[in-house]
C-alpha positions as a Markdown table, in Angstrom:
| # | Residue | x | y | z |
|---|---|---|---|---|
| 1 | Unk | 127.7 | 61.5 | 88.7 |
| 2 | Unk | 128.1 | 64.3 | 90.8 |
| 3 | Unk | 125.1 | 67.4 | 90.1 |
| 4 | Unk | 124.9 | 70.8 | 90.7 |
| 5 | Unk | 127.2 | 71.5 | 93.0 |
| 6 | Unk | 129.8 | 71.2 | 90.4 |
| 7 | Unk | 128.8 | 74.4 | 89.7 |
| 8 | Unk | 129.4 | 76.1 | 92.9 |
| 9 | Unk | 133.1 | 74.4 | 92.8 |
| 10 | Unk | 134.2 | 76.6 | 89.9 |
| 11 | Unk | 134.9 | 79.7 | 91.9 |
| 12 | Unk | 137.5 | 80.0 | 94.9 |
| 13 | Unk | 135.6 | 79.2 | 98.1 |
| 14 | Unk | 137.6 | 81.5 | 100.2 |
| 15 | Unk | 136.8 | 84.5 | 97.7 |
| 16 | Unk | 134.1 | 87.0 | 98.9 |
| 17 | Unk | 133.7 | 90.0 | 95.6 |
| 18 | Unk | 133.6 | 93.4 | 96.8 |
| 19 | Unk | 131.6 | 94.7 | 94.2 |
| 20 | Unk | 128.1 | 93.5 | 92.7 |
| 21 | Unk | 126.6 | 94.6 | 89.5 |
| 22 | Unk | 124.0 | 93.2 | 88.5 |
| 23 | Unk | 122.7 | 94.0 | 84.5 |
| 24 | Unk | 119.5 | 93.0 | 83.0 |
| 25 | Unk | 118.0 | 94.0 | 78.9 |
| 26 | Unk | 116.1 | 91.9 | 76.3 |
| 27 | Unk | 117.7 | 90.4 | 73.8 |
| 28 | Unk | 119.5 | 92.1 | 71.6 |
| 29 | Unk | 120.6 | 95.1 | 73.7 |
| 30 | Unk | 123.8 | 94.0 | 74.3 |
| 31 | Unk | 124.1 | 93.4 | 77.7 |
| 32 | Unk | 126.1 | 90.2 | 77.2 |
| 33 | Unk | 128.7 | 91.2 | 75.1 |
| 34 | Unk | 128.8 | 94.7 | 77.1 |
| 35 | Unk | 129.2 | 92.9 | 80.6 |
| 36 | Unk | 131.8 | 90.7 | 79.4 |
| 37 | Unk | 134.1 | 94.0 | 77.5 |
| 38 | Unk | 133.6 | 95.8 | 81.4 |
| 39 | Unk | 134.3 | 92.9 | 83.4 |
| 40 | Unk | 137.8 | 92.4 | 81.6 |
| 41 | Unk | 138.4 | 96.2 | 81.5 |
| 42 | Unk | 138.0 | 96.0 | 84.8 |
| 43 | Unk | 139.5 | 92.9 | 85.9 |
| 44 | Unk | 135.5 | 91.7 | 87.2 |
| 45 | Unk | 134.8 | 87.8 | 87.2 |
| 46 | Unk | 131.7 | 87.5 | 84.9 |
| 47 | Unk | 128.4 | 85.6 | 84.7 |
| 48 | Unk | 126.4 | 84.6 | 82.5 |
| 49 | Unk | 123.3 | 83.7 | 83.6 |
| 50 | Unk | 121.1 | 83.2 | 80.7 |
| 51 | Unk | 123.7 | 80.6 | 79.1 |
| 52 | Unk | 122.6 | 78.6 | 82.5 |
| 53 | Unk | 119.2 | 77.9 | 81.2 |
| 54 | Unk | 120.5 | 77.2 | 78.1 |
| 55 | Unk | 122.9 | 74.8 | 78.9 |
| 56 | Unk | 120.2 | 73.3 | 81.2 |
| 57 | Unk | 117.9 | 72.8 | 78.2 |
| 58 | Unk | 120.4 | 71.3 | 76.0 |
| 59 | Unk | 120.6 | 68.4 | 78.6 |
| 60 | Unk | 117.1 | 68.1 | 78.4 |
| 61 | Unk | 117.3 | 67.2 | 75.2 |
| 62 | Unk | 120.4 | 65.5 | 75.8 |
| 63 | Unk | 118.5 | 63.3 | 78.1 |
| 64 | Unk | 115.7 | 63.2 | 75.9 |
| 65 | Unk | 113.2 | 65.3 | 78.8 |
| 66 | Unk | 109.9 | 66.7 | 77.8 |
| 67 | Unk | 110.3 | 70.6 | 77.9 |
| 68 | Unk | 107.1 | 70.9 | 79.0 |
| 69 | Unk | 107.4 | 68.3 | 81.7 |
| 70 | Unk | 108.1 | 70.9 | 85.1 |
| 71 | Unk | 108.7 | 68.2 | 87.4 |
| 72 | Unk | 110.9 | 66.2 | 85.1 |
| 73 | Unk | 112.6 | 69.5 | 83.6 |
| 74 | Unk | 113.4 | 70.7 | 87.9 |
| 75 | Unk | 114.6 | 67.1 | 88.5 |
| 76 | Unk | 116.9 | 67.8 | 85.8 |
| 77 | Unk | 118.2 | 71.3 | 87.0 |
| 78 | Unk | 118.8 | 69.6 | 90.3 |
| 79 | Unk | 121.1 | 66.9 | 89.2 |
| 80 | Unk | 122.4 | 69.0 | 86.4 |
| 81 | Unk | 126.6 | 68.2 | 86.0 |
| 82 | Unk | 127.1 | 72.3 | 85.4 |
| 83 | Unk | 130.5 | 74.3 | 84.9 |
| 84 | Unk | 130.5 | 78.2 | 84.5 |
| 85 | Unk | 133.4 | 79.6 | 83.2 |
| 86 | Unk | 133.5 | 83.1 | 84.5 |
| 87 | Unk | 136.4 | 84.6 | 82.9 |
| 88 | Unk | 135.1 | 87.3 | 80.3 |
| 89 | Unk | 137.8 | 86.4 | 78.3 |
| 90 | Unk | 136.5 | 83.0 | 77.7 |
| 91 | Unk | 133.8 | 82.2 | 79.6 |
| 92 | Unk | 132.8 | 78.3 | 78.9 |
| 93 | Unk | 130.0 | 76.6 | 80.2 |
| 94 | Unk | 130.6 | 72.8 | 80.5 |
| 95 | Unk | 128.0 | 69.7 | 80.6 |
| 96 | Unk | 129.5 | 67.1 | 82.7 |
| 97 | Unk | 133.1 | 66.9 | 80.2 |
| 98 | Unk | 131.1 | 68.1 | 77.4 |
| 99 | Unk | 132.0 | 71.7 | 76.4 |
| 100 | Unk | 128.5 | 73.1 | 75.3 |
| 101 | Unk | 129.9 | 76.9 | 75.1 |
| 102 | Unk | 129.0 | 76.6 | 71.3 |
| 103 | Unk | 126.1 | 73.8 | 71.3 |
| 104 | Unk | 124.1 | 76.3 | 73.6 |
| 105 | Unk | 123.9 | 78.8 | 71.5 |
| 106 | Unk | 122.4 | 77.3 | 68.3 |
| 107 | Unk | 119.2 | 77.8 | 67.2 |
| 108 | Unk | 117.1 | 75.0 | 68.2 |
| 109 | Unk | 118.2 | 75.7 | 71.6 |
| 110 | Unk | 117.2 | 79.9 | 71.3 |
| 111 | Unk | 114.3 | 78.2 | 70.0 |
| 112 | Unk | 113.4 | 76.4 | 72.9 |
| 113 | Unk | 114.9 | 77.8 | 75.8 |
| 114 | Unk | 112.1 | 79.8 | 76.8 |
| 115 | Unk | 110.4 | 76.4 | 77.5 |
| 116 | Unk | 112.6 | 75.4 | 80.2 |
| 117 | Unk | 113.3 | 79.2 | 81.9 |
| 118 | Unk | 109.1 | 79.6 | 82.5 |
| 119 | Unk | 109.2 | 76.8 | 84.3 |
| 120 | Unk | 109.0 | 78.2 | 88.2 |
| 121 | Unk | 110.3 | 75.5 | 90.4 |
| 122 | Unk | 113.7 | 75.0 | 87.4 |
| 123 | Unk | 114.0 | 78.7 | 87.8 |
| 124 | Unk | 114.4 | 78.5 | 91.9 |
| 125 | Unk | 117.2 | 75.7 | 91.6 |
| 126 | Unk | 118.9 | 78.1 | 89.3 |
| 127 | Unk | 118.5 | 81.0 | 91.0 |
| 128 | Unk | 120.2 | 79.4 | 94.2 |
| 129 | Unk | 122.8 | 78.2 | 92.1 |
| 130 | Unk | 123.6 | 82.0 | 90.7 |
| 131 | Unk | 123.3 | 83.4 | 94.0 |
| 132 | Unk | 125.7 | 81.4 | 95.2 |
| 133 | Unk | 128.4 | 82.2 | 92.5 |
| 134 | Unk | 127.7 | 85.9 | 93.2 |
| 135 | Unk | 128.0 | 85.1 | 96.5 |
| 136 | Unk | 131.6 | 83.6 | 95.9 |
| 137 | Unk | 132.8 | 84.8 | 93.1 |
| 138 | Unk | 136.4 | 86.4 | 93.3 |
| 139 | Unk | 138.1 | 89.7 | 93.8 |
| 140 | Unk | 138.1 | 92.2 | 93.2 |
| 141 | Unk | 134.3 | 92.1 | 91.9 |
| 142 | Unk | 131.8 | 90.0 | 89.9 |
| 143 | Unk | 129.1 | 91.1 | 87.0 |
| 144 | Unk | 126.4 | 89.2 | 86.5 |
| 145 | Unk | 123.5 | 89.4 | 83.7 |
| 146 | Unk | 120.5 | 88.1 | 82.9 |
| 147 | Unk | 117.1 | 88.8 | 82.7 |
| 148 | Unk | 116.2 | 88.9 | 86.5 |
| 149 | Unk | 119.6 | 89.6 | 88.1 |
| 150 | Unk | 118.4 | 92.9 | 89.2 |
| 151 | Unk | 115.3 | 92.3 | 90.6 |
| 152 | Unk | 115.5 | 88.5 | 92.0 |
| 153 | Unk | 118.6 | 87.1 | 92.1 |
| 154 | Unk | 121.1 | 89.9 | 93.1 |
| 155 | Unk | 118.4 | 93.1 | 94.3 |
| 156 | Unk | 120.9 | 94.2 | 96.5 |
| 157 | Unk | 124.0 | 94.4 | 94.0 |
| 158 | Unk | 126.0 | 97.5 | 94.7 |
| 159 | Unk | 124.7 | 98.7 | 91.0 |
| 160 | Unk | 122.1 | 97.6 | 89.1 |
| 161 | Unk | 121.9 | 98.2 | 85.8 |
| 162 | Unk | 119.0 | 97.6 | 82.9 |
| 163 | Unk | 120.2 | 97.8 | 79.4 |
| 164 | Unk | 117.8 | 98.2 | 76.6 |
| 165 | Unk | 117.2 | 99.6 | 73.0 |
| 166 | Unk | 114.6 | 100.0 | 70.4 |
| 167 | Unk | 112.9 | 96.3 | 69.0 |
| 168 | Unk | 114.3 | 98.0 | 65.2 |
| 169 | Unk | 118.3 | 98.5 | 67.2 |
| 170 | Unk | 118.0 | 95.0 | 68.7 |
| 171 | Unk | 117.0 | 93.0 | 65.8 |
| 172 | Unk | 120.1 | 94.9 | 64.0 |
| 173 | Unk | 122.4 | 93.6 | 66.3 |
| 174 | Unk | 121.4 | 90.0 | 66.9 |
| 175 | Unk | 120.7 | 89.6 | 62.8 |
| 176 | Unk | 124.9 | 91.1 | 62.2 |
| 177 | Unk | 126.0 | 88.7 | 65.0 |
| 178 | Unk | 124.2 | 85.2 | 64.1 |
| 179 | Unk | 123.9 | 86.0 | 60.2 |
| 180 | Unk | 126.6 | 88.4 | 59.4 |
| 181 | Unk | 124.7 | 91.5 | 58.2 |
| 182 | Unk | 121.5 | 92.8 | 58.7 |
| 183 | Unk | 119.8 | 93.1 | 55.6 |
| 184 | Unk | 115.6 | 92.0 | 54.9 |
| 185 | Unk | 116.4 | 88.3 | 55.1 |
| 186 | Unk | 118.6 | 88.2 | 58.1 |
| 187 | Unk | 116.1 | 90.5 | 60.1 |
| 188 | Unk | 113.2 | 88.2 | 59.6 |
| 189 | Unk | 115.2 | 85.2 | 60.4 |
| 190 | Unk | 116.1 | 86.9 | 63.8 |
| 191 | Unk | 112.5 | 88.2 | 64.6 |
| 192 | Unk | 111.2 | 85.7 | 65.9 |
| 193 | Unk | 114.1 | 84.4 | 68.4 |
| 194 | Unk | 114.2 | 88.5 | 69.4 |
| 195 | Unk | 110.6 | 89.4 | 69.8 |
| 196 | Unk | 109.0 | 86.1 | 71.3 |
| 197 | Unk | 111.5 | 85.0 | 73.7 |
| 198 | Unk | 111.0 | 88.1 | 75.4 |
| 199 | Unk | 107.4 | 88.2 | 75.1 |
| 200 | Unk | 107.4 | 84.3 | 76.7 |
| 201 | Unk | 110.0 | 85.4 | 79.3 |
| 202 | Unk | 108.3 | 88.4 | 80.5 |
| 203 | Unk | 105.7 | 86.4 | 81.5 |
| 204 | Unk | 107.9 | 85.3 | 84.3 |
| 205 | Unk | 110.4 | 87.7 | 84.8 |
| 206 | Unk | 110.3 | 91.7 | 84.5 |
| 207 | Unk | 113.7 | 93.0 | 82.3 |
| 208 | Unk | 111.8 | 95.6 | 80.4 |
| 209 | Unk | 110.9 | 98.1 | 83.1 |
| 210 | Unk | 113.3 | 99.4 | 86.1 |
| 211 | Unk | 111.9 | 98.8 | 89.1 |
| 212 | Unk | 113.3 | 101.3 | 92.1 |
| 213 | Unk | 116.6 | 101.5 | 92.1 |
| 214 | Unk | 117.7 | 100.3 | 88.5 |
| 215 | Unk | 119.1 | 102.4 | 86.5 |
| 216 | Unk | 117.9 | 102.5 | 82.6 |
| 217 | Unk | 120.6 | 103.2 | 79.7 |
| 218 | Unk | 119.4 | 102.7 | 76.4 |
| 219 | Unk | 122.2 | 101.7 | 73.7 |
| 220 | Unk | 119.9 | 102.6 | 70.7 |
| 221 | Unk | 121.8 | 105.5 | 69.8 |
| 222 | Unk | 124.9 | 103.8 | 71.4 |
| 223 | Unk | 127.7 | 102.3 | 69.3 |
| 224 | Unk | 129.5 | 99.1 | 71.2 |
| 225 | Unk | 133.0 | 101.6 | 73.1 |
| 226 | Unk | 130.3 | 104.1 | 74.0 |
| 227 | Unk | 127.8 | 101.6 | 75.5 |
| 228 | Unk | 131.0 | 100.2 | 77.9 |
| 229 | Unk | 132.0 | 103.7 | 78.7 |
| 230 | Unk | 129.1 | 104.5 | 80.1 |
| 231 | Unk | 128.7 | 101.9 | 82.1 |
| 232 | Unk | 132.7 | 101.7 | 83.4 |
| 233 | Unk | 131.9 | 104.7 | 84.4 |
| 234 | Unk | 128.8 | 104.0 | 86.2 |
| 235 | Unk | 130.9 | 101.1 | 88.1 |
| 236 | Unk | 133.5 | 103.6 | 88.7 |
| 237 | Unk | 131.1 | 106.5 | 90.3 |
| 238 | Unk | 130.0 | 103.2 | 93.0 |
| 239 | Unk | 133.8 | 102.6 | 93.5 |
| 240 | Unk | 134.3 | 106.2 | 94.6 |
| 241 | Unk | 131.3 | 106.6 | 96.7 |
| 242 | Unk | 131.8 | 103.1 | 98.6 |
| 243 | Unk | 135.9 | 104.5 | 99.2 |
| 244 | Unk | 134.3 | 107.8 | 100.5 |
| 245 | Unk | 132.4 | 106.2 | 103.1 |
């Protein structure tokens, strides 16, 4: 079974991107859905890094690995048989021939996810592996999110962006997109996926504070169109300066 190089076959080899934006924001502040809406506006390839560790973790389970197990949880990583998608327009993530697109995103892998992603060596063998993507990913541009894309995996992207909102704006949007509305109930079955998997992953990564060079746009007053605006237009200012050179 070949591993994780499968990965780094999913993009043309001969492809170099001329533009690198990198976008980082807790959950909930709607960096994901944001970065894929630009990156087809804009024709962009598009990564998404967070659905990495989750697809990671749901072969852990798969594979019936101890979460907590670092060395056996790395091992993993390394021989992981991973796929990105990176068309925003349906960006699938693949397990070996498994589609997991959907699978990754239910909640007893939110749940967990955090497990896997604090664990420092698994995060280095995923880091190279993004790295690489950005590093290939085709013209005329690539964006890639996370929650350390800014500041570890792509600090040099030609903009970096950090997208975040108020805890009350985030739990809003998550509850309307995994229960449909956002009333009491939904709210305080989203809590807890919202508000401790970023408390456990800022203990590893930073995506709640710029750091030099990052620029902050908060979307709590933001509706979806205006939250893509902005940043298309923040995309576009880099295009100009770069063909003014």
């Amino acid at each position: 079974m070949r591993g994780v190089s499968d990965v780094r076959e999913s993009l043309d080899a001969a492809a170099t991107p001329s533009l690198v934006v990198a976008i980082d924001g807790p959950s909930g502040s709607g960096k994901s859905s944001v970065s894929r809406a630009v990156a087809a506006r804009l024709g962009l390839a598009y990564l998404d890094t967070g659905a990495m560790y989750r697809a990671l973790t749901w072969w852990c389970i798969d594979q019936g690995i101890d979460l907590g197990d670092e060395a056996a949880v790395t091992a993993a990583a390394e021989r992981l048989p991973l796929r990105m998608g990176t068309d925003p327009g349906d960006p699938r993530v693949f397990v070996g021939d498994t589609d997991v697109t959907a699978a990754i995103r239910e909640t007893r892998i939110s749940s967990v996810v955090s497990a896997v992603a604090r664990h420092l060596p698994t995060r280095a063998v995923l880091i190279g592996i993004q790295r690489d993507l950005i590093a290939r990913g085709s013209r005329p541009g690539i964006i890639a999110e996370g929650r350390d894309i800014t500041t570890v995996v792509a600090p040099d992207a030609d903009l970096r962006l950090l997208l975040t909102a108020s805890e009350h704006a985030r739990l809003m949007r998550r509850a309307r997109e995994q229960h449909g509305d956002a009333g009491e109930t939904a709210l305080a079955a989203t809590r807890d996926e919202v508000v401790r998997r970023d408390r456990d992953d800022s203990m590893t990564t930073s995506f709640l504070v710029p750091t030099d060079g990052v620029q902050l746009l908060d979307t709590s007053e933001l509706d979806f169109e205006s939250t893509v605006a902005v940043v298309v237009d923040a995309i576009e200012a880099v295009r100009r300066a770069a063909s003014a050179l």
